[in-house]
C-alpha positions in Angstrom: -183.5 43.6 1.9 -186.9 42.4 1.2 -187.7 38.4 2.1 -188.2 36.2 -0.7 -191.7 36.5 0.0 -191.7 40.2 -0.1 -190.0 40.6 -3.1 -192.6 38.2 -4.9 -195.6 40.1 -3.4 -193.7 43.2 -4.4 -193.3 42.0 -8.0 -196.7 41.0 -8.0 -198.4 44.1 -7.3 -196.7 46.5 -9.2 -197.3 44.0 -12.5 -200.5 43.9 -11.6 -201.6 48.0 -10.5 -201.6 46.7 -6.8 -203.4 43.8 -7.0 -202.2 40.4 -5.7 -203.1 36.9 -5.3 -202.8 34.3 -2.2 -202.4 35.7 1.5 -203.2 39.5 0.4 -205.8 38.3 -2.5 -209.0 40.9 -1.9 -207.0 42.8 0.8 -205.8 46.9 0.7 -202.2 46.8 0.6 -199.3 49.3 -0.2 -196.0 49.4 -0.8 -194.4 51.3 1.7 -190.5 52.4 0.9 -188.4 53.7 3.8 -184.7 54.7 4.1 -182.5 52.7 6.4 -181.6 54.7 9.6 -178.6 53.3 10.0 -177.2 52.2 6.0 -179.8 55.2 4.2 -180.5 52.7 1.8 -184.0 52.1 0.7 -186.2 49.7 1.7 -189.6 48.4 0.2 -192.5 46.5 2.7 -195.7 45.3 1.4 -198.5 46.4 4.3 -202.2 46.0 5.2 -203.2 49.7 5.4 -206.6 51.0 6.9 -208.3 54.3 5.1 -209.7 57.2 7.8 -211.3 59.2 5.9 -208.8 60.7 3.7 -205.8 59.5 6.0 -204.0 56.0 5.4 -202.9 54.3 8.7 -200.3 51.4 8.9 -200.0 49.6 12.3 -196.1 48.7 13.1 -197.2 45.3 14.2 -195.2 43.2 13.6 -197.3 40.2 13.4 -197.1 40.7 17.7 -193.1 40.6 18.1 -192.1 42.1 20.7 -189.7 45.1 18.7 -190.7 47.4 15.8 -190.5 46.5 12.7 -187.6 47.9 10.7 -189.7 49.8 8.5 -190.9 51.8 11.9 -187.4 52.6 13.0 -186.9 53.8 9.5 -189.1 56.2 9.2 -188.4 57.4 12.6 -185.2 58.8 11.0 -186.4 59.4 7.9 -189.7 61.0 8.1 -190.3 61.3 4.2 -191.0 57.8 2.4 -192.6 56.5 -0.8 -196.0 54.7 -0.9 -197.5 52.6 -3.9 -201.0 52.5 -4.0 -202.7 50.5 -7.0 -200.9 52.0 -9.6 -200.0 55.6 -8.2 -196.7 56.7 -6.4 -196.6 59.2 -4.3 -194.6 61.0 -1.1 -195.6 60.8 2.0 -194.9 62.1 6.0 -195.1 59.4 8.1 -195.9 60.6 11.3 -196.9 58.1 14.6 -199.3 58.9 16.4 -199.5 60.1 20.2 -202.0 59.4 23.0 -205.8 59.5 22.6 -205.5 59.7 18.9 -203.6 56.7 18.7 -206.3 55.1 20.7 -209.2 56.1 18.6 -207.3 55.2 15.3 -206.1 52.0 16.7 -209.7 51.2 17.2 -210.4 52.2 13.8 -208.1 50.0 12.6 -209.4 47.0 14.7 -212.7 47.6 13.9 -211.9 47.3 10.0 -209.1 44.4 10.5 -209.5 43.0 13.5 -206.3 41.0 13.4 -204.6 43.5 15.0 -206.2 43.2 18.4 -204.7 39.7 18.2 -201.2 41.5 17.6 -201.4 43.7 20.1 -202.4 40.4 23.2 -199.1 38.9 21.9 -197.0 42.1 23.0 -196.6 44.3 25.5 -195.1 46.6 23.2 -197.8 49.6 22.3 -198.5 48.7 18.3 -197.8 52.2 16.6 -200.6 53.6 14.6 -198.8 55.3 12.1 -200.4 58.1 9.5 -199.5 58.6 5.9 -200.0 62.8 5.4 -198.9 64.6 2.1 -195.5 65.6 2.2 -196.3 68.7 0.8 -196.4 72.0 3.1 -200.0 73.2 3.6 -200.9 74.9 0.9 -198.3 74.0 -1.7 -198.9 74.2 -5.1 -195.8 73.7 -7.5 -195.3 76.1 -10.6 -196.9 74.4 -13.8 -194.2 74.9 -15.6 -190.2 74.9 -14.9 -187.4 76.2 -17.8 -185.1 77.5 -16.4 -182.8 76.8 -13.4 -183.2 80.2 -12.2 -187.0 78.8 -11.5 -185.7 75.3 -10.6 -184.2 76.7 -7.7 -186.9 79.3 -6.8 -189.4 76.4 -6.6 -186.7 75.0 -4.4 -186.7 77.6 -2.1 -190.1 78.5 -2.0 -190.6 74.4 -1.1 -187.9 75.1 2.1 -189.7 78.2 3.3 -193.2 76.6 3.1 -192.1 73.5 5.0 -190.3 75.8 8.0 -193.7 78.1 7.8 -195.9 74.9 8.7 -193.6 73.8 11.6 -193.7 77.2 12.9 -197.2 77.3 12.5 -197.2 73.8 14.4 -195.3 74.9 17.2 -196.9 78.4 17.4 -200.1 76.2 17.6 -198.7 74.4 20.7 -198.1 77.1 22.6 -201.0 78.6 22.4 -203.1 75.5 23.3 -201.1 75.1 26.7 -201.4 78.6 27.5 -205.0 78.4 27.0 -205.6 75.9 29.0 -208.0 76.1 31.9 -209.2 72.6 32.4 -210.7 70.0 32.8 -208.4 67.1 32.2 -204.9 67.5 31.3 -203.0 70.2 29.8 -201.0 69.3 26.6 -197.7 67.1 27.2 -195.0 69.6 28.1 -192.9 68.4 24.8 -194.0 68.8 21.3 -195.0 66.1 19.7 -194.1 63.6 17.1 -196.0 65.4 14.4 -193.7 68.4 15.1 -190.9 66.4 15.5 -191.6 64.2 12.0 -192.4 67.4 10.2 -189.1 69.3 11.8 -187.0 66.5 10.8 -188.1 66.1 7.3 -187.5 70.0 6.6 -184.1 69.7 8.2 -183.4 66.9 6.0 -184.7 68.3 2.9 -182.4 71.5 3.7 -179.2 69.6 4.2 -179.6 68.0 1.0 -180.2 71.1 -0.4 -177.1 72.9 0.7 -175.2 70.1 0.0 -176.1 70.0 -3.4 -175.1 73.8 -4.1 -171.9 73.7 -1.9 -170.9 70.5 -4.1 -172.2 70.9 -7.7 -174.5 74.5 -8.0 -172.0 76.7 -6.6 -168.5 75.3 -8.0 -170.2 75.6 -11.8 -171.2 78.9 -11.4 -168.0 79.9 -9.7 -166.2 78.8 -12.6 -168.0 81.2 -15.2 -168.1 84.2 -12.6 -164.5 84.5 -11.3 -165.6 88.2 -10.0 -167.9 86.8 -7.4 -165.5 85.6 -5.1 -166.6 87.4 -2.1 -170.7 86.4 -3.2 -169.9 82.6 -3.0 -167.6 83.3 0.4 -170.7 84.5 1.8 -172.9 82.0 0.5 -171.0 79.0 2.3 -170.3 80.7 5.3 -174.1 81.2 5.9 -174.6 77.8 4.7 -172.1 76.5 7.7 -174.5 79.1 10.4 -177.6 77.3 9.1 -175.7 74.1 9.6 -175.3 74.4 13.0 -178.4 75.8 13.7 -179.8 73.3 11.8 -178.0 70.4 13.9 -179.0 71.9 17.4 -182.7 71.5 16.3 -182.2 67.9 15.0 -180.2 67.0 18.4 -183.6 68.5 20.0 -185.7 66.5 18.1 -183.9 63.3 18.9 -185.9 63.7 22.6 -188.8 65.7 21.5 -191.1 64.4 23.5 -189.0 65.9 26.8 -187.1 68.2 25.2 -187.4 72.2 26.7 -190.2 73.2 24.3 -189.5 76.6 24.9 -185.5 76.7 23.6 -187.0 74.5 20.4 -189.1 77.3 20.1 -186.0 80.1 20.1 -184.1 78.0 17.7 -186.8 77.4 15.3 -187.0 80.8 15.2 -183.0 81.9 15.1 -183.4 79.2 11.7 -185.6 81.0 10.6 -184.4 84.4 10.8 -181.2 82.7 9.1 -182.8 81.1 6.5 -185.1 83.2 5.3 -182.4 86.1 4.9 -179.8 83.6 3.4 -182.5 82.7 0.6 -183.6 86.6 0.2 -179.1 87.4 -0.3 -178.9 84.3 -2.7 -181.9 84.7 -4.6 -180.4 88.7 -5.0 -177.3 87.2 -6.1 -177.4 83.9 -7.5 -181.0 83.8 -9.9 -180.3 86.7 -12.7 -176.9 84.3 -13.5 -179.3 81.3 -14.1 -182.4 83.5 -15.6 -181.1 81.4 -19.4 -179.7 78.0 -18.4 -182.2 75.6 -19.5 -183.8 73.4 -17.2 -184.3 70.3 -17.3 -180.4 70.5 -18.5 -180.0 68.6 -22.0 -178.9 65.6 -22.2 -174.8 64.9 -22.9 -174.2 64.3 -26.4 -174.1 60.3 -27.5 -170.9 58.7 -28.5 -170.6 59.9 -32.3 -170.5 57.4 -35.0 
Protein backbone atom coordinates (compact mmCIF):
# COMPACT_ATOMS: atom_id res chain seq x y z
CA UNK A 1 0.00 0.00 0.00
CA UNK A 2 1.07 3.40 -0.99
CA UNK A 3 1.92 6.07 2.15
CA UNK A 4 -0.33 8.75 2.71
CA UNK A 5 2.00 10.79 0.96
CA UNK A 6 2.13 8.59 -1.97
CA UNK A 7 -1.29 8.28 -2.49
CA UNK A 8 -1.69 12.21 -2.43
CA UNK A 9 1.26 12.67 -5.03
CA UNK A 10 -0.42 9.90 -6.88
CA UNK A 11 -3.81 11.57 -6.87
CA UNK A 12 -2.19 14.65 -7.83
CA UNK A 13 -0.59 13.72 -10.85
CA UNK A 14 -2.86 11.75 -12.58
CA UNK A 15 -5.57 14.84 -12.02
CA UNK A 16 -3.24 16.88 -13.25
CA UNK A 17 -1.52 14.86 -16.67
CA UNK A 18 1.60 14.22 -14.39
CA UNK A 19 2.24 17.35 -13.06
CA UNK A 20 2.50 18.03 -9.31
CA UNK A 21 3.11 20.57 -6.77
CA UNK A 22 5.52 20.79 -3.51
CA UNK A 23 8.53 18.31 -3.18
CA UNK A 24 8.28 17.06 -6.95
CA UNK A 25 6.94 20.71 -8.29
CA UNK A 26 9.23 21.14 -11.75
CA UNK A 27 10.68 17.66 -11.35
CA UNK A 28 10.26 14.38 -14.07
CA UNK A 29 8.33 11.95 -12.30
CA UNK A 30 6.34 8.62 -13.12
CA UNK A 31 4.23 6.40 -11.72
CA UNK A 32 5.68 3.31 -11.63
CA UNK A 33 3.17 0.13 -10.83
CA UNK A 34 4.65 -3.21 -9.82
CA UNK A 35 3.19 -6.53 -8.75
CA UNK A 36 3.95 -7.84 -5.24
CA UNK A 37 6.38 -10.74 -5.35
CA UNK A 38 5.21 -12.25 -2.57
CA UNK A 39 0.91 -11.11 -2.34
CA UNK A 40 0.88 -10.43 -6.63
CA UNK A 41 -1.03 -7.56 -5.80
CA UNK A 42 -0.28 -4.22 -7.49
CA UNK A 43 1.51 -1.59 -6.26
CA UNK A 44 1.81 2.09 -7.42
CA UNK A 45 5.30 4.37 -6.49
CA UNK A 46 5.74 7.87 -7.55
CA UNK A 47 9.71 8.08 -8.86
CA UNK A 48 12.24 10.67 -10.08
CA UNK A 49 13.20 9.12 -13.48
CA UNK A 50 16.23 10.23 -15.66
CA UNK A 51 15.77 10.15 -19.73
CA UNK A 52 18.92 8.39 -21.84
CA UNK A 53 18.20 9.02 -24.88
CA UNK A 54 15.16 7.13 -25.60
CA UNK A 55 15.60 4.87 -22.40
CA UNK A 56 13.93 5.97 -18.88
CA UNK A 57 16.17 4.96 -15.92
CA UNK A 58 14.82 4.77 -12.18
CA UNK A 59 17.56 4.35 -9.47
CA UNK A 60 16.30 1.81 -6.50
CA UNK A 61 17.58 4.25 -3.97
CA UNK A 62 15.93 4.24 -1.49
CA UNK A 63 16.59 7.66 -0.26
CA UNK A 64 20.29 5.65 0.91
CA UNK A 65 18.56 2.66 3.12
CA UNK A 66 20.49 0.14 3.34
CA UNK A 67 17.74 -2.61 1.42
CA UNK A 68 15.82 -2.27 -1.91
CA UNK A 69 13.03 -0.69 -2.18
CA UNK A 70 9.90 -2.86 -2.54
CA UNK A 71 9.13 -1.73 -5.80
CA UNK A 72 12.81 -3.30 -6.79
CA UNK A 73 12.09 -6.62 -5.39
CA UNK A 74 8.89 -6.43 -7.26
CA UNK A 75 9.85 -6.18 -10.44
CA UNK A 76 12.53 -8.62 -9.84
CA UNK A 77 9.67 -11.22 -9.93
CA UNK A 78 7.54 -9.61 -12.06
CA UNK A 79 9.50 -8.26 -14.81
CA UNK A 80 6.48 -6.54 -16.76
CA UNK A 81 5.01 -3.26 -14.89
CA UNK A 82 2.93 -0.20 -15.76
CA UNK A 83 4.47 3.28 -15.99
CA UNK A 84 2.45 6.73 -16.05
CA UNK A 85 4.13 9.33 -17.75
CA UNK A 86 2.22 12.82 -18.03
CA UNK A 87 -0.85 11.60 -19.27
CA UNK A 88 0.12 8.30 -21.18
CA UNK A 89 0.18 4.67 -19.82
CA UNK A 90 2.06 2.27 -21.05
CA UNK A 91 3.91 -1.35 -20.47
CA UNK A 92 7.15 -1.67 -19.66
CA UNK A 93 10.29 -4.36 -19.04
CA UNK A 94 12.03 -3.47 -16.29
CA UNK A 95 15.35 -4.76 -16.51
CA UNK A 96 18.55 -3.75 -13.93
CA UNK A 97 21.32 -3.16 -15.19
CA UNK A 98 24.79 -5.19 -14.93
CA UNK A 99 28.40 -3.95 -14.63
CA UNK A 100 29.92 -1.16 -16.79
CA UNK A 101 26.58 -0.22 -18.04
CA UNK A 102 25.36 0.37 -14.74
CA UNK A 103 28.29 2.51 -14.18
CA UNK A 104 27.93 4.74 -17.08
CA UNK A 105 24.14 5.13 -16.53
CA UNK A 106 24.51 5.66 -12.95
CA UNK A 107 26.71 8.54 -13.82
CA UNK A 108 24.21 9.67 -16.19
CA UNK A 109 21.87 9.73 -13.66
CA UNK A 110 24.12 11.76 -11.24
CA UNK A 111 25.16 14.04 -13.57
CA UNK A 112 21.33 15.07 -14.27
CA UNK A 113 20.23 14.64 -10.40
CA UNK A 114 22.92 14.67 -8.52
CA UNK A 115 21.11 13.63 -5.33
CA UNK A 116 21.79 10.30 -5.91
CA UNK A 117 25.54 10.33 -5.34
CA UNK A 118 24.42 11.46 -1.83
CA UNK A 119 22.28 8.09 -1.79
CA UNK A 120 24.67 6.08 -2.78
CA UNK A 121 27.60 7.54 0.38
CA UNK A 122 24.85 6.59 2.80
CA UNK A 123 24.92 2.77 1.64
CA UNK A 124 26.95 0.23 0.94
CA UNK A 125 24.38 -1.39 -0.96
CA UNK A 126 25.16 -0.88 -4.93
CA UNK A 127 21.97 1.61 -5.92
CA UNK A 128 20.38 -0.31 -9.00
CA UNK A 129 20.13 1.59 -12.18
CA UNK A 130 17.14 0.20 -13.50
CA UNK A 131 15.82 0.65 -17.42
CA UNK A 132 12.29 0.94 -18.57
CA UNK A 133 12.39 -0.99 -22.31
CA UNK A 134 9.11 -1.65 -24.36
CA UNK A 135 7.48 -4.67 -23.41
CA UNK A 136 6.91 -5.42 -26.82
CA UNK A 137 9.08 -8.22 -28.71
CA UNK A 138 11.40 -6.54 -31.26
CA UNK A 139 9.63 -5.89 -34.04
CA UNK A 140 5.98 -6.26 -32.83
CA UNK A 141 3.38 -4.71 -34.53
CA UNK A 142 -0.27 -5.70 -33.33
CA UNK A 143 -3.07 -6.40 -36.04
CA UNK A 144 -5.12 -3.05 -36.58
CA UNK A 145 -7.95 -4.60 -36.30
CA UNK A 146 -9.35 -7.73 -34.08
CA UNK A 147 -13.18 -9.44 -34.70
CA UNK A 148 -12.99 -12.36 -34.11
CA UNK A 149 -11.61 -14.68 -31.41
CA UNK A 150 -10.17 -16.84 -33.91
CA UNK A 151 -7.77 -13.65 -34.40
CA UNK A 152 -7.86 -12.68 -30.68
CA UNK A 153 -6.01 -15.76 -30.10
CA UNK A 154 -3.76 -15.70 -33.20
CA UNK A 155 -2.52 -12.21 -32.04
CA UNK A 156 -2.01 -14.10 -28.87
CA UNK A 157 0.10 -16.54 -30.17
CA UNK A 158 2.01 -14.71 -32.54
CA UNK A 159 2.72 -12.26 -29.20
CA UNK A 160 4.22 -15.71 -27.29
CA UNK A 161 6.31 -16.78 -30.30
CA UNK A 162 7.82 -13.19 -30.83
CA UNK A 163 8.71 -12.87 -27.13
CA UNK A 164 10.58 -16.63 -27.01
CA UNK A 165 12.21 -15.48 -30.60
CA UNK A 166 13.89 -12.29 -28.91
CA UNK A 167 15.17 -14.42 -25.89
CA UNK A 168 16.54 -16.84 -28.21
CA UNK A 169 18.00 -14.28 -30.10
CA UNK A 170 19.39 -12.82 -26.69
CA UNK A 171 20.99 -15.92 -25.72
CA UNK A 172 22.15 -16.89 -29.24
CA UNK A 173 23.80 -13.42 -29.00
CA UNK A 174 25.70 -14.43 -25.77
CA UNK A 175 27.20 -17.18 -26.98
CA UNK A 176 28.56 -15.94 -29.76
CA UNK A 177 30.20 -12.94 -27.97
CA UNK A 178 32.06 -15.37 -25.58
CA UNK A 179 33.13 -17.50 -28.23
CA UNK A 180 34.45 -14.65 -29.99
CA UNK A 181 36.33 -13.49 -27.58
CA UNK A 182 40.13 -12.92 -27.97
CA UNK A 183 40.86 -10.20 -25.56
CA UNK A 184 41.85 -7.68 -24.10
CA UNK A 185 40.01 -7.41 -20.83
CA UNK A 186 37.52 -9.86 -19.77
CA UNK A 187 35.43 -12.27 -21.50
CA UNK A 188 31.64 -11.93 -20.86
CA UNK A 189 30.40 -13.23 -17.25
CA UNK A 190 29.90 -16.95 -17.60
CA UNK A 191 25.97 -16.50 -16.74
CA UNK A 192 23.50 -14.65 -18.79
CA UNK A 193 22.41 -11.79 -17.68
CA UNK A 194 19.62 -10.01 -16.13
CA UNK A 195 18.32 -8.67 -19.46
CA UNK A 196 17.93 -12.35 -20.42
CA UNK A 197 16.78 -13.33 -17.35
CA UNK A 198 13.96 -10.20 -17.08
CA UNK A 199 13.06 -10.92 -20.59
CA UNK A 200 12.86 -14.99 -19.94
CA UNK A 201 10.78 -14.44 -17.00
CA UNK A 202 8.27 -12.14 -18.49
CA UNK A 203 7.64 -14.62 -21.50
CA UNK A 204 7.31 -17.47 -19.05
CA UNK A 205 4.90 -15.51 -17.16
CA UNK A 206 2.97 -14.23 -19.96
CA UNK A 207 2.65 -18.08 -21.14
CA UNK A 208 1.43 -19.43 -17.87
CA UNK A 209 -1.29 -17.01 -17.86
CA UNK A 210 -1.94 -17.91 -21.11
CA UNK A 211 -2.46 -21.60 -20.63
CA UNK A 212 -4.23 -21.04 -17.74
CA UNK A 213 -6.72 -19.11 -19.22
CA UNK A 214 -7.57 -21.81 -22.03
CA UNK A 215 -7.29 -24.80 -19.59
CA UNK A 216 -9.86 -22.82 -17.25
CA UNK A 217 -12.26 -20.81 -19.53
CA UNK A 218 -11.25 -21.20 -23.58
CA UNK A 219 -11.07 -24.88 -23.65
CA UNK A 220 -14.15 -26.02 -21.27
CA UNK A 221 -16.60 -23.54 -23.66
CA UNK A 222 -15.47 -24.98 -26.66
CA UNK A 223 -15.60 -28.48 -25.33
CA UNK A 224 -19.11 -28.00 -24.45
CA UNK A 225 -20.26 -27.22 -28.17
CA UNK A 226 -17.77 -29.88 -29.73
CA UNK A 227 -18.43 -33.18 -27.78
CA UNK A 228 -16.53 -35.06 -30.85
CA UNK A 229 -13.24 -33.46 -29.95
CA UNK A 230 -12.50 -35.34 -27.03
CA UNK A 231 -9.23 -36.68 -28.00
CA UNK A 232 -8.22 -32.79 -29.57
CA UNK A 233 -8.69 -31.12 -26.13
CA UNK A 234 -6.78 -34.50 -24.40
CA UNK A 235 -3.97 -33.50 -26.40
CA UNK A 236 -4.15 -29.94 -25.95
CA UNK A 237 -3.76 -30.18 -22.03
CA UNK A 238 -1.39 -32.80 -21.94
CA UNK A 239 1.08 -30.59 -24.07
CA UNK A 240 0.09 -27.80 -22.03
CA UNK A 241 1.34 -29.94 -18.72
CA UNK A 242 5.01 -30.76 -21.06
CA UNK A 243 5.29 -26.98 -21.62
CA UNK A 244 4.59 -26.59 -17.97
CA UNK A 245 7.35 -28.34 -16.83
CA UNK A 246 9.62 -27.18 -19.23
CA UNK A 247 8.51 -24.04 -18.55
CA UNK A 248 9.28 -24.38 -14.62
CA UNK A 249 12.92 -25.81 -15.18
CA UNK A 250 13.71 -22.50 -17.04
CA UNK A 251 12.19 -20.25 -14.36
CA UNK A 252 14.05 -22.41 -11.44
CA UNK A 253 17.21 -21.43 -13.87
CA UNK A 254 16.50 -18.09 -13.95
CA UNK A 255 16.10 -17.70 -10.24
CA UNK A 256 20.34 -17.91 -10.25
CA UNK A 257 20.91 -16.61 -13.70
CA UNK A 258 23.68 -14.93 -13.05
CA UNK A 259 25.64 -18.55 -12.06
CA UNK A 260 23.45 -20.74 -13.57
CA UNK A 261 25.10 -23.40 -16.46
CA UNK A 262 24.49 -21.16 -19.38
CA UNK A 263 24.85 -23.92 -21.60
CA UNK A 264 21.80 -26.28 -20.11
CA UNK A 265 19.62 -22.81 -20.18
CA UNK A 266 20.49 -22.80 -23.54
CA UNK A 267 19.17 -26.69 -24.31
CA UNK A 268 16.03 -25.96 -22.44
CA UNK A 269 15.32 -22.73 -24.14
CA UNK A 270 15.47 -24.54 -27.01
CA UNK A 271 13.45 -28.01 -25.92
CA UNK A 272 10.57 -24.94 -25.09
CA UNK A 273 10.86 -24.01 -27.98
CA UNK A 274 10.59 -26.99 -30.10
CA UNK A 275 7.47 -27.61 -27.73
CA UNK A 276 5.89 -24.56 -28.04
CA UNK A 277 6.13 -23.75 -31.36
CA UNK A 278 4.62 -27.24 -32.39
CA UNK A 279 1.86 -27.08 -29.61
CA UNK A 280 0.69 -23.60 -31.19
CA UNK A 281 1.14 -24.93 -35.04
CA UNK A 282 -1.50 -28.44 -33.58
CA UNK A 283 -3.90 -25.87 -31.79
CA UNK A 284 -4.02 -23.28 -34.26
CA UNK A 285 -4.84 -26.57 -36.87
CA UNK A 286 -7.45 -27.53 -34.53
CA UNK A 287 -8.79 -24.94 -32.37
CA UNK A 288 -9.05 -21.45 -34.92
CA UNK A 289 -11.67 -22.66 -37.84
CA UNK A 290 -14.19 -23.33 -34.55
CA UNK A 291 -13.69 -19.64 -33.48
CA UNK A 292 -13.35 -18.17 -37.31
CA UNK A 293 -17.37 -16.41 -36.28
CA UNK A 294 -17.46 -15.77 -32.52
CA UNK A 295 -17.32 -12.11 -32.18
CA UNK A 296 -14.63 -10.49 -30.46
CA UNK A 297 -14.67 -8.35 -28.27
CA UNK A 298 -17.65 -10.81 -26.92
CA UNK A 299 -20.95 -8.62 -26.32
CA UNK A 300 -21.84 -7.51 -23.46
CA UNK A 301 -24.50 -9.77 -21.12
CA UNK A 302 -27.88 -8.58 -21.54
CA UNK A 303 -29.16 -5.84 -18.66
CA UNK A 304 -31.69 -6.85 -16.14
CA UNK A 305 -35.06 -6.35 -18.18
CA UNK A 306 -37.55 -3.95 -17.08
Amino acid sequence: MPTSFDQSVIEEFRANGGKVGGPFEGGDLLLLTTTGARSGKETTTPLGYVRHGDALLVVASNLGAPRHPDWYRNLLAHPVVQVELGARTFEALAVPTEGARREELFAHAVRAAPGYADYQARTTRRLPVVVLERAEPEGWEPPREVTTLAAKLMEVHTWLRAQLCQVKTEVDAHFVARAAHRGPGAPPAPGLGLQIRQRCLAFCQSLEFHHTSEDQHLFPGIARHHPHLTDTFARLAGEHRTVARIQRGLVALLTDIGIADPERFHAELDRMSTELNAHLDYEEEQILPLLADVPWPPAPPPGPSS
